[in-house]
C-alpha positions as CSV (number, residue, x, y, z in Angstrom):
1,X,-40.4,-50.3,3.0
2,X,-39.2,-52.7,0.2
3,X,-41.2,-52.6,-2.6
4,X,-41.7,-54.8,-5.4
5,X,-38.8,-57.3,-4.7
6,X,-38.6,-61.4,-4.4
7,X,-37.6,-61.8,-0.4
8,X,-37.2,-64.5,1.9
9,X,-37.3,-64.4,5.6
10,X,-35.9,-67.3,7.0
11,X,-37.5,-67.7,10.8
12,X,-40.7,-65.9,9.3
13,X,-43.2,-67.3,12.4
14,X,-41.0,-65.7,15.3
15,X,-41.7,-63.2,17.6
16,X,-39.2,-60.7,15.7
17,X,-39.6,-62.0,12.0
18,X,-43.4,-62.3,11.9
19,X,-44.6,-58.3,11.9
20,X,-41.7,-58.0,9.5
21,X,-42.5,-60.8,7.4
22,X,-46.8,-59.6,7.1
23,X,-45.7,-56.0,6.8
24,X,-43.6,-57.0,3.7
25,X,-45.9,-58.9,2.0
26,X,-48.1,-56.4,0.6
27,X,-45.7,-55.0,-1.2
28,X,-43.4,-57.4,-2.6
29,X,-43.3,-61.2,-3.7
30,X,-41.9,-62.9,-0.3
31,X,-41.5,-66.3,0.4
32,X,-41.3,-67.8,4.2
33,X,-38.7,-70.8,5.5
34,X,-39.4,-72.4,9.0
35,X,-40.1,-75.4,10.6
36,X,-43.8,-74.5,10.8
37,X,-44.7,-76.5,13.7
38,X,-47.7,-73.5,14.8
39,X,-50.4,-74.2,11.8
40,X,-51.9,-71.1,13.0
41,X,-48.6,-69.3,12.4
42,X,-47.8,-70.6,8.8
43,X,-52.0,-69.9,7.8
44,X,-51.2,-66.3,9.2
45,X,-48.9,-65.9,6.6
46,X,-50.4,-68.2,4.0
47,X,-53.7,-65.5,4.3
48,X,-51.1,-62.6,3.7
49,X,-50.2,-64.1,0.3
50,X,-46.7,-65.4,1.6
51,X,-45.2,-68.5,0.2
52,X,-44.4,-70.8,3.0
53,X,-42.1,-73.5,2.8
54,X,-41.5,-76.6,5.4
55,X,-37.9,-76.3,6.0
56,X,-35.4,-77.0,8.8
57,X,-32.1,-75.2,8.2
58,X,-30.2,-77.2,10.8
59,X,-30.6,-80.2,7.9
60,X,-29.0,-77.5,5.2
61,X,-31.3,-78.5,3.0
62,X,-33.2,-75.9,0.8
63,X,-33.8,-77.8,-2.3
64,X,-37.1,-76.8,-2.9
65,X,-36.6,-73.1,-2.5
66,X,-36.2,-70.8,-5.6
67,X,-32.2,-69.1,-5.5
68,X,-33.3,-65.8,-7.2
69,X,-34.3,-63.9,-4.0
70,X,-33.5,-60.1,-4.6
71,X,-32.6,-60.0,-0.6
72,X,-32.7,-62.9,2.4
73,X,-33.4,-61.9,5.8
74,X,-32.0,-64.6,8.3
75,X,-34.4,-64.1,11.3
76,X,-34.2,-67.9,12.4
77,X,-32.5,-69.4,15.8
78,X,-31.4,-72.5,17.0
79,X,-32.1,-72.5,21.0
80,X,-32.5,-76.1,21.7
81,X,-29.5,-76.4,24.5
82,X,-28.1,-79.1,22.5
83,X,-24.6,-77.6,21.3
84,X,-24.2,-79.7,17.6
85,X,-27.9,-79.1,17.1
86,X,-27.8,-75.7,17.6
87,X,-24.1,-74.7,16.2
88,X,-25.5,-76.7,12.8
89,X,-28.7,-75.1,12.8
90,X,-27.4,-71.5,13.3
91,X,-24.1,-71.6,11.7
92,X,-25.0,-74.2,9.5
93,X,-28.5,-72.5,8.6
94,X,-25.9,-69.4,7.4
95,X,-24.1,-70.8,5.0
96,X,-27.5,-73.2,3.8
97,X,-29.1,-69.4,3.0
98,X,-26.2,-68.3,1.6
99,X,-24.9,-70.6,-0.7
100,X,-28.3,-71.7,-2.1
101,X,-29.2,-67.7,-2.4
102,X,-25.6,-66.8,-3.6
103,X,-27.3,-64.4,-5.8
104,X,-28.9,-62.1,-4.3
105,X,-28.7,-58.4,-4.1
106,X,-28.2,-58.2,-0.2
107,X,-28.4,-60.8,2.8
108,X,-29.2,-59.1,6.4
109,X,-28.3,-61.8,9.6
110,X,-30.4,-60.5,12.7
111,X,-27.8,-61.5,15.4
112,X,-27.5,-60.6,19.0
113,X,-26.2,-58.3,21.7
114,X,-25.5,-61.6,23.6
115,X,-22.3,-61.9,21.3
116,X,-20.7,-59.5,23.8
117,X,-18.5,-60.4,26.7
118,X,-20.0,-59.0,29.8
119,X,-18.1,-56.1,31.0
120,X,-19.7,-54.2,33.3
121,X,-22.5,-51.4,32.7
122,X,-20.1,-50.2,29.7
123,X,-22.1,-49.4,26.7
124,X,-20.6,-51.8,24.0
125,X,-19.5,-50.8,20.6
126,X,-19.5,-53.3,16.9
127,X,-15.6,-53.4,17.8
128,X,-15.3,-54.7,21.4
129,X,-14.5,-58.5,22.5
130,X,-17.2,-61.3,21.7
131,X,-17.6,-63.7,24.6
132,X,-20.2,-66.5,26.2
133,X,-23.0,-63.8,27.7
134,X,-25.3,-66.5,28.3
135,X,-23.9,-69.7,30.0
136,X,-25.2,-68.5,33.1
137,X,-28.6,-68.6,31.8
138,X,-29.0,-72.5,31.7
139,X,-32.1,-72.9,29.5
140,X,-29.9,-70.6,27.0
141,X,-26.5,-71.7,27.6
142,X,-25.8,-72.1,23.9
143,X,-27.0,-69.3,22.5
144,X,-24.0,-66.6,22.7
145,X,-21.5,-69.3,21.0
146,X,-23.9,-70.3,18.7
147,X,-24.7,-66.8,17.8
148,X,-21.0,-65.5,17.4
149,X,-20.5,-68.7,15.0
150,X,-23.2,-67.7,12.9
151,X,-21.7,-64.3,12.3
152,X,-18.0,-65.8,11.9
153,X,-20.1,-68.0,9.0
154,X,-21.8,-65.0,7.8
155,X,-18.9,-63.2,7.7
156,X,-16.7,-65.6,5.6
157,X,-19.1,-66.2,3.2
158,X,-19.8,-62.6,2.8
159,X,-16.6,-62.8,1.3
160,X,-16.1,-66.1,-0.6
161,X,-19.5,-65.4,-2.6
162,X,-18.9,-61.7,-2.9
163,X,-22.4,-61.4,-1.0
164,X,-23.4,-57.9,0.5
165,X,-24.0,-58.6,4.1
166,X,-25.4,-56.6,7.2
167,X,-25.2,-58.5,10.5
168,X,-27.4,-56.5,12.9
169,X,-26.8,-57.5,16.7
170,X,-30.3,-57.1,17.9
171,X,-31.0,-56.2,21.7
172,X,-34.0,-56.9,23.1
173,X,-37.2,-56.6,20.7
174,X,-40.9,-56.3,21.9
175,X,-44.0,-55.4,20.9
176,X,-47.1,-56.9,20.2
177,X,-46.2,-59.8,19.3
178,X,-44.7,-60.5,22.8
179,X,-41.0,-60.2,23.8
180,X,-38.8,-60.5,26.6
181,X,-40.7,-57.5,28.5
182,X,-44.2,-59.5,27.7
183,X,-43.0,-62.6,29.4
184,X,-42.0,-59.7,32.0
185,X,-45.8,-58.7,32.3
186,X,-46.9,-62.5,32.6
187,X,-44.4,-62.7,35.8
188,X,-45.7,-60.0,37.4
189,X,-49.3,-60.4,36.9
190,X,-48.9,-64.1,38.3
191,X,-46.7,-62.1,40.9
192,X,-43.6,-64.4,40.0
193,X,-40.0,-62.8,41.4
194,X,-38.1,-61.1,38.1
195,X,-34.8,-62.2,38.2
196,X,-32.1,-59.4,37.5
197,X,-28.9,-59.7,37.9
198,X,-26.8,-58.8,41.0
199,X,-24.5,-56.5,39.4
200,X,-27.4,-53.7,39.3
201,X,-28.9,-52.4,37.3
202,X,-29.7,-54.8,34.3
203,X,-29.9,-52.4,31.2
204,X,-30.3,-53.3,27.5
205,X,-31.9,-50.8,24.8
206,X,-35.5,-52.7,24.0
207,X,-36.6,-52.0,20.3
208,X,-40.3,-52.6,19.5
209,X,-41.2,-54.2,16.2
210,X,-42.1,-51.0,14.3
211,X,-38.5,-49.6,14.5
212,X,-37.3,-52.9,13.6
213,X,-39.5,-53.0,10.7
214,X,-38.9,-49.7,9.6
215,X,-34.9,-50.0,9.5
216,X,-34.9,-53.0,7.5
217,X,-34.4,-51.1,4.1
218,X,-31.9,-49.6,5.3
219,X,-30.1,-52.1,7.8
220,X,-30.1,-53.8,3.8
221,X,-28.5,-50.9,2.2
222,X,-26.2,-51.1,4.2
223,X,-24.9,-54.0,3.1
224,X,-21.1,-54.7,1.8
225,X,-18.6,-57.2,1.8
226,X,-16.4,-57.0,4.4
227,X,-19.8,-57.2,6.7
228,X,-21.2,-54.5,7.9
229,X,-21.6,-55.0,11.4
230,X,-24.0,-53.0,13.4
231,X,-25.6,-52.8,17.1
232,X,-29.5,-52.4,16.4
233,X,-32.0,-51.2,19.4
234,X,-33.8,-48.8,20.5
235,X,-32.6,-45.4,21.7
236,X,-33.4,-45.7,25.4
237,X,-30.9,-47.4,27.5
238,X,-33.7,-48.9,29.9
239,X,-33.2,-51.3,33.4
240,X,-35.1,-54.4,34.1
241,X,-36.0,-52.9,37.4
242,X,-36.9,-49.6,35.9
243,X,-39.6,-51.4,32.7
244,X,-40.4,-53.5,35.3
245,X,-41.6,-51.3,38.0
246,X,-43.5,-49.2,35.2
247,X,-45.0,-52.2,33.9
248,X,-46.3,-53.1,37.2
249,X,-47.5,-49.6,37.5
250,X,-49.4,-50.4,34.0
251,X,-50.8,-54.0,35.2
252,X,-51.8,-52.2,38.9
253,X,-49.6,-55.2,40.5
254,X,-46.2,-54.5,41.7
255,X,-43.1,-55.9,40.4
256,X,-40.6,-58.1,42.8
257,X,-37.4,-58.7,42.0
258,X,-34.8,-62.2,42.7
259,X,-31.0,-60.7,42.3
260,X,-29.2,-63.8,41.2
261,X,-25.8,-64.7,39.4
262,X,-27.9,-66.9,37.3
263,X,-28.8,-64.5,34.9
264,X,-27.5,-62.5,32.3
265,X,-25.8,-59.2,33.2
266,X,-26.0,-55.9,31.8
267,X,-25.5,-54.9,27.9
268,X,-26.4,-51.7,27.0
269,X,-25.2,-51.0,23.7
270,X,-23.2,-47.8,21.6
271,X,-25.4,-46.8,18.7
272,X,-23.8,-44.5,16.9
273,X,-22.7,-46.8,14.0
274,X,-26.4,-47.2,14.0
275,X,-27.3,-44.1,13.8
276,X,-24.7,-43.0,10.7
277,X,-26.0,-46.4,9.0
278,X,-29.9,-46.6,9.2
279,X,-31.0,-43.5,11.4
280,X,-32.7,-43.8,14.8
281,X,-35.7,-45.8,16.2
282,X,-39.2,-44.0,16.8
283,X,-41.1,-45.4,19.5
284,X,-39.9,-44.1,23.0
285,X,-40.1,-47.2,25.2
286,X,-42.8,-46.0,27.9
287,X,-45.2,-45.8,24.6
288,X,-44.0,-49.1,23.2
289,X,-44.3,-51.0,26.8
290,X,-47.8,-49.3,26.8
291,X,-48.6,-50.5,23.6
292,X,-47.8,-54.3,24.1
293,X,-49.9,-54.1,27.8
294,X,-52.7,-53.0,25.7
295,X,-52.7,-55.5,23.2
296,X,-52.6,-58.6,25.8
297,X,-54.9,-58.2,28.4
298,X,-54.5,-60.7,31.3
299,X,-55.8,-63.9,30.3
300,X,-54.9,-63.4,26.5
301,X,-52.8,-65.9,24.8
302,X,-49.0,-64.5,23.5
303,X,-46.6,-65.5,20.7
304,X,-43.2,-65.7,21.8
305,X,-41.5,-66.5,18.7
């Protein structure tokens, strides 16, 4: 873990950037950006001795933030379906971290395996074509091109202000701070169809929040101009149909599935850059799955980021 740095985590009440954001804070002087519309999110962090600051990055306007952050982790995300809103507020948010934090020792952009084109049940590598995973998914359909802007931003200002930069293409994180696999428990405790899509299986790697955490030093050292770009999940290529079933086997209610074209396909991912960069995850995904059950019972409220 860092320790005894000035770092900003921009996103810091999400699903993914929260754990991070508490499990840094003890350690080191770190400061918080969001939009802070939860209360109960911002006094969460507020109680962990993290500076928060009101701020909404599709504005680009961080005026009131210090610039001498040893290291900026860009956790945030633009999902509002409204394609200037959310290019100016991903991209955009880039180069507003950036430029106003030009200084700093290291920047680290969590991006996403939905950059990829779909291609099958290929596992894709940091090198293959980049395409529009998630048009399909309606409530989602700008996320992929929003997301492969924000690295093309990241990437060219990696190099005009000589900044170190990592951009990790996260797959699918969980833990107990909810996830895609904890919306997945909700479904099937309410005995609501999963959708999957009709090219079977549907398999990604799910990474729970410790890895994450844990690879963050190094996912930072990383760092170089050109970009370093790197796939980040866990080391279990896992089906919807198969964390399903055993989450249905964990909530004693079985799973149903809805195959549909509505949905995103398939991306399993090639982790070997990984691997050579920041070493492997921990937490074998029938643990972590068991893990997150545990920690919302039926009935329990969930953040989902």
């Amino acid at each position: 873990m860092l320790e005894g740095v000035k770092v900003l985590v921009a996103g810091a009440t999400g699903q993914v950037a929260l754990p991070l954001t508490l499990a840094l804070a003890g350690r080191n002087e770190v400061w918080a950006t969001a939009r802070f519309r939860d209360p109960a999110a911002r006094r969460t962090l507020e109680d962990a001795g993290v500076t928060c600051v009101a701020a909404d990055l599709a504005d680009g306007d961080l005026g009131v933030l210090p610039r001498d952050f040893g290291y900026v982790l860009n956790f945030s995300v633009m999902k509002t379906n409204d394609w200037g809103r959310d290019l100016d507020g991903n991209a955009g948010g880039v180069a507003a971290l950036m430029h106003h934090c030009r200084g700093m020792r290291a920047f680290l952009h969590c991006s996403s395996t939905a950059v990829y084109q779909p291609d099958g049940h290929r596992a894709f590598a940091e090198t293959d074509p980049l395409g529009d995973n998630h048009r399909v998914w309606r409530f989602m359909e700008t996320y992929s091109i929003a997301k492969i802007a924000a690295e093309a931003m990241a990437r060219g200002l990696a190099r005009q202000l000589e900044i170190p930069t990592t951009i990790a293409r996260l797959s699918v994180p969980y833990g107990d701070n909810g996830g895609w696999p904890a919306i997945h428990v909700d479904m099937i405790r309410g005995g609501v169809p999963i959708p999957v899509h009709v090219d079977a299986p549907s398999v990604y790697n799910p990474i729970h929040e410790d890895d994450i955490v844990a690879m963050v030093p190094a996912m930072l050292a990383a760092a170089a101009v050109p970009a370093t770009i790197v796939n980040w999940g866990g080391e279990d290529a896992v089906s919807i149909e198969e964390w399903c079933a055993y989450l249905g086997e964990l909530t004693g209610r079985e799973a149903t599935f809805q195959p549909t074209d509505q949905t995103i396909a398939s991306v399993t991912v090639d982790l070997t850059r990984m691997h050579e960069l920041v070493g492997h995850a921990r937490v074998p995904w029938r643990e972590g799955f068991a893990r997150m059950v545990a920690a919302h019972p039926a009935g329990a409220s969930r953040s989902t980021g």
